[in-house]
C-alpha positions as CSV (number, residue, x, y, z in Angstrom):
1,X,170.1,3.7,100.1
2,X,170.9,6.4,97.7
3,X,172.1,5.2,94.2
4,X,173.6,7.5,91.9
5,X,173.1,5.4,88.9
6,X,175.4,7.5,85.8
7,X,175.5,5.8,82.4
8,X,177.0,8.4,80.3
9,X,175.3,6.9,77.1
10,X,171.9,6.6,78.5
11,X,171.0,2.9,77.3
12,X,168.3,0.5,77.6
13,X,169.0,-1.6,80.2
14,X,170.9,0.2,82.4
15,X,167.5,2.1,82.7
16,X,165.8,-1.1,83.6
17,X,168.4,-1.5,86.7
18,X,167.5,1.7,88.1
19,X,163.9,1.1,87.7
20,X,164.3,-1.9,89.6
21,X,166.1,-1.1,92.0
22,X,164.3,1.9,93.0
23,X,161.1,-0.6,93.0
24,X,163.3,-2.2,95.7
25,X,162.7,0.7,98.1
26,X,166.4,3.2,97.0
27,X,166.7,6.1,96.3
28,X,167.9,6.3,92.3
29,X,168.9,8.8,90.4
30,X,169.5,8.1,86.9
31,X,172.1,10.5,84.8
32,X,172.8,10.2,81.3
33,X,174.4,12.7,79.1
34,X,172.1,15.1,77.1
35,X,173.9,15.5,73.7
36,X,174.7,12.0,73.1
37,X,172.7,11.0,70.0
38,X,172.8,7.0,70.7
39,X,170.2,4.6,71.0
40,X,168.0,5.8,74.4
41,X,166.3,4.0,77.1
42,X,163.0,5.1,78.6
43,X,164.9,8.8,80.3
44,X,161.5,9.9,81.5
45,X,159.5,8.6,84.6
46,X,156.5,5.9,83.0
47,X,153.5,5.2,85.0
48,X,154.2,2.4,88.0
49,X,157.3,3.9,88.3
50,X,158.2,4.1,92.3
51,X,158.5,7.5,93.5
52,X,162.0,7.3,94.8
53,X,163.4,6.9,90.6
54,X,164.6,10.3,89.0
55,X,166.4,10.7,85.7
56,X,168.5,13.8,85.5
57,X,170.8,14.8,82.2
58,X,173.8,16.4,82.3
59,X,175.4,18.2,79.6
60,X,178.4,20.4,79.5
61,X,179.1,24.3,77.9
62,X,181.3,22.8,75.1
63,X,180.5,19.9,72.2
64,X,182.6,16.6,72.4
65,X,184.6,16.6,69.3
66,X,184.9,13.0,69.1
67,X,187.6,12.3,66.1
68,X,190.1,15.8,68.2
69,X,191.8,14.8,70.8
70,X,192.6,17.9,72.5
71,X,188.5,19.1,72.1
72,X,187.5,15.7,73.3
73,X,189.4,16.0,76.4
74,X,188.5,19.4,77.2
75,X,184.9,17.7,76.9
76,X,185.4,15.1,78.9
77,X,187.0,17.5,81.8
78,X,184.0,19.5,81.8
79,X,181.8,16.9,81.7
80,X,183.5,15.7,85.0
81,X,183.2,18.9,86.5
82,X,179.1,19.2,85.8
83,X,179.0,15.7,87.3
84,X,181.1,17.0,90.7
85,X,178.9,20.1,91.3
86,X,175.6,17.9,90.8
87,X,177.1,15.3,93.5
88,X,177.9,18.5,95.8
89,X,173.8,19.0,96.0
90,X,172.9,15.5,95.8
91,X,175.7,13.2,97.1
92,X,174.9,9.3,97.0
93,X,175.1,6.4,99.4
94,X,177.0,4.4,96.3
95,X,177.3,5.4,92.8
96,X,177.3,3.1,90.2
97,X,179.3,4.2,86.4
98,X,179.0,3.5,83.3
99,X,180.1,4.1,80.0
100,X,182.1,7.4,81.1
101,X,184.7,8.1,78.9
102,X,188.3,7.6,80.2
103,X,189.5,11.0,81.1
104,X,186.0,11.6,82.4
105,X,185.9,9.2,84.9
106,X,189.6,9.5,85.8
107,X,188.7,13.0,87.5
108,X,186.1,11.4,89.1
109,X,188.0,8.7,90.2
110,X,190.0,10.8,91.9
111,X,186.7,13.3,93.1
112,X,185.5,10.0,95.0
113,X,188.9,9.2,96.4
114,X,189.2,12.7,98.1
115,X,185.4,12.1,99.7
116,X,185.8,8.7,100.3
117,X,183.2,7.5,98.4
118,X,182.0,4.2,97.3
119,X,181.5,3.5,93.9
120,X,181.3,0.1,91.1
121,X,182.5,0.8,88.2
122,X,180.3,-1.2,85.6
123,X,183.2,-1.8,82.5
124,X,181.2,-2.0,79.1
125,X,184.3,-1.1,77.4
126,X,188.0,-0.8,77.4
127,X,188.7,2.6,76.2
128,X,192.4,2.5,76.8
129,X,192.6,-0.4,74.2
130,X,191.1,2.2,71.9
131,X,193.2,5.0,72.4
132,X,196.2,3.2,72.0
133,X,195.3,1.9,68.3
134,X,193.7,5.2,67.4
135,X,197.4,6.7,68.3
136,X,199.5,4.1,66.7
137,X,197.4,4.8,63.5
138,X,198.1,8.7,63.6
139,X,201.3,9.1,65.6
140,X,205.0,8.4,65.6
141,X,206.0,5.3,67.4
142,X,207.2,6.5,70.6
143,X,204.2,9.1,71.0
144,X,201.8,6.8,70.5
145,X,203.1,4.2,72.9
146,X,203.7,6.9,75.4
147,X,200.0,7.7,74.8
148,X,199.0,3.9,75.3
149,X,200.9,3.7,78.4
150,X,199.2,6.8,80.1
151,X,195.8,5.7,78.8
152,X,196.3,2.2,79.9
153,X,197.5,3.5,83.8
154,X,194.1,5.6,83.6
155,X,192.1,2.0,83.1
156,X,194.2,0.0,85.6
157,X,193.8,2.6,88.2
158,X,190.2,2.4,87.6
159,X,190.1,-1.1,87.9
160,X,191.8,-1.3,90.7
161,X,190.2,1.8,93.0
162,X,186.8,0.6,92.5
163,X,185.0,-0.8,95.5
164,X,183.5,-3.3,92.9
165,X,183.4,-3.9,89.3
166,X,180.5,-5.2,87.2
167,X,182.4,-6.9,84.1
168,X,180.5,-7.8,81.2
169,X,182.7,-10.7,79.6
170,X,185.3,-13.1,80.6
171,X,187.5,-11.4,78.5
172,X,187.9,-8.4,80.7
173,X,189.3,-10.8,83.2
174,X,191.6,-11.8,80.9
175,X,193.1,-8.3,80.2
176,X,192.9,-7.4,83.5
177,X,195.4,-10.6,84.3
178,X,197.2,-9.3,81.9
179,X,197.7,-5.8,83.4
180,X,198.3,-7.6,86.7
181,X,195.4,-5.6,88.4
182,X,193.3,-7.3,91.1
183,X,190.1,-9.2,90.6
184,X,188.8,-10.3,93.5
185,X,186.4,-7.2,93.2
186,X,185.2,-8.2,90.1
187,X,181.7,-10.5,89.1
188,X,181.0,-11.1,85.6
189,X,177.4,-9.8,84.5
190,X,176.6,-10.4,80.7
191,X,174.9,-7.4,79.1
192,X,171.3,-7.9,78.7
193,X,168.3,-6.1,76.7
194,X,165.0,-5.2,78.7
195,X,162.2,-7.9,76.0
196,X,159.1,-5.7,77.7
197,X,160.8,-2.6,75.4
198,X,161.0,-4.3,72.2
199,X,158.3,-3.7,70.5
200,X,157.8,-4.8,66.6
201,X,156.9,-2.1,64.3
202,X,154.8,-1.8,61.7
203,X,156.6,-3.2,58.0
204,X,155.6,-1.0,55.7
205,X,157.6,2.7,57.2
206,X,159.8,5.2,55.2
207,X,163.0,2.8,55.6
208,X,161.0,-0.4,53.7
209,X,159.7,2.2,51.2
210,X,162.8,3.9,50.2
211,X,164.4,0.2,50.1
212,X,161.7,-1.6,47.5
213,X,160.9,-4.1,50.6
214,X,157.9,-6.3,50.5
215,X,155.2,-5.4,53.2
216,X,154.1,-8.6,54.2
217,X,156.3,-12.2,54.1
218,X,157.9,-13.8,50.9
219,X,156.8,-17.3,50.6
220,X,159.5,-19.5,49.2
């Protein structure tokens, strides 16, 4: 099977899925968004890796403003539209994504609709939530719940389109009850970190140094 596995933020252990699936025999490609400066996973093929893994970034012609809402959006439509033209030369059996912003994935959401494709969305966060409490801090009341409301119908529609959805917490179930969206799509997988990564450094670096930290254990 071909996987299109897209985490937007390029973490940890969504890497780890992709490696092992693609141990499993598919065909995975990994995207990940070039300019986001965030904590990485391993984005580059490692020995014993199967041949069928490949890690591609995408990146757009214009910065994501995060704090302006008219730059970030323009972002996030373009972002969408690099995403479409690399599925146009390498369409997927099932495409699994993650951590896409909200106006990002809505035009894909609607880009899979139109080709009838299948895809889980994996919910790490609920961006609508967001949106509406960054508006009620900066807007009058009725533009800011008119904001909420669009945002919110983004999410639901999301939720609901989705051949399945990978939840990370009960609590998602509980807002999505509350939005009176379906949820017998929807399995709960807890986040996770990939141990084999975490390696402990050395404790004596720059960051001890500039804080006066002892190098080796205090004895009390």
């Amino acid at each position: 099977m071909r996987v299109n596995l897209h985490d937007f933020s390029g973490h940890p252990f969504q890497v780890e899925l992709s490696r092992n699936l693609a141990a499993r025999g598919h065909e995975v490609l990994h995207n990940y968004r070039a300019q986001y400066v965030t904590g990485h996973g391993l984005l580059q093929r490692q020995g014993g890796d199967a041949d069928t893994l490949r890690f591609a970034a995408l990146s757009t012609d214009c910065p994501m403003v995060k704090y302006s809402p008219i730059g970030r959006t323009r972002f996030e439509l373009r972002y969408a539209r690099a995403w479409q033209r690399q599925f146009d030369h390498e369409p997927a059996d099932v495409v699994v994504a993650c951590n896409v912003p909200l106006f990002a994935m809505a035009r894909m959401r609607s880009f899979f609709a139109a080709r009838k494709q299948p895809w889980i969305f994996w919910h790490q966060d609920i961006y609508s939530l967001g949106i509406a409490g960054e508006a009620a801090r900066k807007l009058p009341g009725p533009a800011a719940e008119y904001i909420s409301r669009q945002a919110q119908r983004l999410e639901v529609a999301q939720v609901n389109s989705a051949d399945a959805v990978v939840a990370i917490g009960d609590s998602f179930l509980d807002q999505y009850r509350e939005w009176g969206t379906r949820t017998d799509h929807v399995r709960v997988i807890p986040n996770w970190a990939p141990l084999d990564h975490l390696v402990p450094g050395s404790r004596e670096n720059d960051w001890s140094r500039n804080q006066g930290l002892p190098t080796e254990p205090v004895r009390l």
